[in-house]
N, C-alpha and C positions, 0 to 999 in steps of 0.2 A: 206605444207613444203615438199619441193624435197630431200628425202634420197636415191638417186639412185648414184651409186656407176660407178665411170667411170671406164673402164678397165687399166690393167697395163702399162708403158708406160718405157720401158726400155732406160738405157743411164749409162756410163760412170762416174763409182765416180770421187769425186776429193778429193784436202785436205779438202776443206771444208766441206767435209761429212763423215770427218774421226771418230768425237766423234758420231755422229748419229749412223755410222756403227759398232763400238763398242758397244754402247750398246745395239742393236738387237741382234748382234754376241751374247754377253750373256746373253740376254733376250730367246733367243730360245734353251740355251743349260745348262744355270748354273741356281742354287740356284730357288727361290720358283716361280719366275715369271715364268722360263720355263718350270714350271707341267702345265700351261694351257695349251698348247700343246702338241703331241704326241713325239715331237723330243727331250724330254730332255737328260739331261746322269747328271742330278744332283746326283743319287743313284750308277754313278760309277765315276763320278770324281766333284771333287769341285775346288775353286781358277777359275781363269781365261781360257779362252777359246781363247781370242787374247786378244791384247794390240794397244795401237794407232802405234806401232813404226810397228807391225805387219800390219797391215793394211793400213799404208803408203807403206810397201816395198812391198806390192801387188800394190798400185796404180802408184807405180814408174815404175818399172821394166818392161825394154823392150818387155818383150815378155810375158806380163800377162794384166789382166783387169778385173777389178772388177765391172762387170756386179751390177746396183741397180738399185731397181726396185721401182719405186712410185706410189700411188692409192691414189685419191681424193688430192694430192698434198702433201703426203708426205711419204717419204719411206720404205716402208713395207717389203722388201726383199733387198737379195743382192748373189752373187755368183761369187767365184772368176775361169777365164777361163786363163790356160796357154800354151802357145805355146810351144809344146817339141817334136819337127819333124813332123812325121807319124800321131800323135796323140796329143788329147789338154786330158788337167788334169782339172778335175771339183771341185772343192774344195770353204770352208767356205761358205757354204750354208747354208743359215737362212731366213727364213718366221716368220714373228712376232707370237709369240704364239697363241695370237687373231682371226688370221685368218688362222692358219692349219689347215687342213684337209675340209677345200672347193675346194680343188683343184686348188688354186693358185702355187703353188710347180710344178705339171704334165704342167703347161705354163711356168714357168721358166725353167725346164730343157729341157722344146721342144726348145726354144729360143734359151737357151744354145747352146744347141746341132746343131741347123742352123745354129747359131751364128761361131761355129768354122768349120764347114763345108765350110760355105762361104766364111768367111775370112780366115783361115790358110788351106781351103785343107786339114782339119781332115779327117782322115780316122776312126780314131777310140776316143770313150772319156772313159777317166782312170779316178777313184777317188778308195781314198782308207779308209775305214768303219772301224772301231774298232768293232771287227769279233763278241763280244758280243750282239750285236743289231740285234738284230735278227727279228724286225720290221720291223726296218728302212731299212736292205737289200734285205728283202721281199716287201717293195717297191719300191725300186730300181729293181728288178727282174721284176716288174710288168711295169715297162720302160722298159724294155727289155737289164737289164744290168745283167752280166752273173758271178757267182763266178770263182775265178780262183783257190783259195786255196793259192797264193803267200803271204806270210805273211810276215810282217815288226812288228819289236820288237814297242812298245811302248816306248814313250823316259821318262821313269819313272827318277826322278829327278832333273829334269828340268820343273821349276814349272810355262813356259811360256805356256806349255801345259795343264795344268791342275793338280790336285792334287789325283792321284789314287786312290779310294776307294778299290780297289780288284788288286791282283799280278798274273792275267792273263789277261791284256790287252795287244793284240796286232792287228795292222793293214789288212785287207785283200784287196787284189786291185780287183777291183769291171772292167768287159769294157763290150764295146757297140759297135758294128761294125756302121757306120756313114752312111749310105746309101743313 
């Protein structure tokens, strides 16, 4: 029996991979499925993480794209790239719980990271971490993404974000010179 795993093979969502994409989205960040991975935030926020209407207006919108990622023929990843000048934004980044920490994640944001280089002339790529995680932006550090200290408030009661467990969550923007 051939269990050999083909490599990742990136492309462009669409609507039709809208409910797939969702529920990765909160497969690798809410409730008990994402303790199998290292990426949860189930212990600081519960409720939803995106919605379909969220993940359309990434696939619509002119100057964004929602990088997903499929292995063995079906989608395991996904990460949203937006075009905003100087600089692309790295955002809704998710690796199925199952297979974090192989280092599939260190290939998608190489990707990423070429990906807006190439096409928009990135100079530099911005995502912003809920400053609490203090995992997750030690591997981001370990990409070569740099703290800034800029903080953005948490949008606490608006439950399209999530449902805060703790009343110190706020944003820090995370960049990466593009070279």
């Amino acid at each position: 029996m051939d269990t050999a795993t083909t490599g990742p093979t990136f492309r462009d969502a669409t609507e039709a991979d809208i409910d797939t994409l969702v529920v990765l989205i909160e497969s690798a960040y809410r409730g008990d499925s994402s303790r199998a991975g290292w990426t949860t935030e189930a212990d600081i926020l519960e409720g939803q993480r995106t919605d379909p209407q969220g993940v359309l207006n990434v696939i619509k919108s002119a100057d964004s794209r929602l990088l997903t990622v499929e292995q063995d023929g079906r989608v395991v990843a996904c990460c949203q790239l937006e075009h905003r000048g100087d600089h692309a934004y790295f955002g809704m980044f998710a690796v199925s719980p199952v297979l974090q920490g192989a280092g599939l994640g260190k290939v998608i944001i190489a990707e990423a990271e070429r990906s807006a280089r190439e096409t928009w002339g990135a100079r530099e790529m911005h995502m912003t971490v809920i400053s609490v995680r203090n995992d997750l932006i030690a591997w981001y550090e370990r990409r070569g993404y740099r703290r800034t200290g800029k903080m953005t408030p948490f949008p606490y009661g608006d439950e399209r974000f999530g449902i805060p467990q703790r009343d110190d969550l706020q944003f820090e923007l995370l960049v990466k010179e593009l070279v």
